[in-house]
C-alpha positions in Angstrom: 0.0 0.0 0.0 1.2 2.9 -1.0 1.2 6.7 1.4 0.1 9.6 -0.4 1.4 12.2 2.4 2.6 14.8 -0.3 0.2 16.1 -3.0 3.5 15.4 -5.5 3.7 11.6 -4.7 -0.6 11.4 -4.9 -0.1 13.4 -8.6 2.3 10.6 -9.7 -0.2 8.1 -8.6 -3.1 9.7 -10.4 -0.6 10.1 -14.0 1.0 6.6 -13.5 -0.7 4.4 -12.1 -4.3 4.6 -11.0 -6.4 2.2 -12.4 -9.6 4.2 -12.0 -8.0 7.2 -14.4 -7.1 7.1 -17.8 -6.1 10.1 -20.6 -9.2 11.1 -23.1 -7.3 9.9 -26.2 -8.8 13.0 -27.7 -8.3 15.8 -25.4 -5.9 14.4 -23.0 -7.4 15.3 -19.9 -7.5 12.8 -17.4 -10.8 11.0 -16.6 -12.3 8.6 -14.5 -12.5 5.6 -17.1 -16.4 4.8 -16.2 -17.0 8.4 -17.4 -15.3 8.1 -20.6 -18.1 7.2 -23.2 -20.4 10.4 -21.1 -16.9 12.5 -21.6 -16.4 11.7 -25.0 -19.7 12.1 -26.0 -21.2 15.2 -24.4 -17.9 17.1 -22.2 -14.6 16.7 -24.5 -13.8 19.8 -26.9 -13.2 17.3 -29.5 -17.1 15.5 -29.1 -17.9 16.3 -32.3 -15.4 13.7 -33.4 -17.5 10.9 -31.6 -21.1 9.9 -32.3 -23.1 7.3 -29.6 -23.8 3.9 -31.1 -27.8 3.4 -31.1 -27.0 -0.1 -30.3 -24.0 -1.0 -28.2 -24.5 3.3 -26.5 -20.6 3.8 -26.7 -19.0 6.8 -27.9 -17.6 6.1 -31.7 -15.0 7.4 -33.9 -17.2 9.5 -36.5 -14.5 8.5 -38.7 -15.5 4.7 -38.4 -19.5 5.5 -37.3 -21.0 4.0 -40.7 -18.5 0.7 -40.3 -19.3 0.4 -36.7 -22.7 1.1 -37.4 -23.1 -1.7 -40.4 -21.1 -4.6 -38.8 -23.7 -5.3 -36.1 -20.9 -7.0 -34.6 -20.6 -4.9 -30.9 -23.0 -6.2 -28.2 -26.5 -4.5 -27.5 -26.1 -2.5 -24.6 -28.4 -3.6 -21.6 -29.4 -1.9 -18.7 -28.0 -2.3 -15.2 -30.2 -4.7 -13.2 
């Protein structure tokens, strides 16, 4: 277990090697990862780059929307029960 006592040694934690955090590929800001589809699709400056699959409801490459969109191969998204 690691001590956090100094803000610098928490900061390294939070860049390096926090599992909960990751970098928005397309900003770079750092996000929790279970808000990364909400981020990408409604709170990065680059969300107009992304469009929400009406199937599987993740965040998409525009780029790659129509493939993604075509394949049918992600899973449909279910609610939490």
């Amino acid at each position: 277990e690691e001590a956090f006592h100094d803000s610098e040694k928490l900061d390294l934690h939070y860049v390096i090697s926090c599992l909960m955090l990751t970098n928005c590929n397309a900003c770079g800001q750092i996000i929790e990862v279970s808000a990364l589809n909400a981020h990408l699709l409604k709170e990065c400056v680059k969300k107009e780059d992304y469009k929400q699959c009406k199937r599987c409801k993740e965040s998409i490459s525009a780029e790659i929307y129509d493939e993604h969109t075509s394949a049918l191969a992600c899973a449909p998204w279910k609610p939490a029960s």
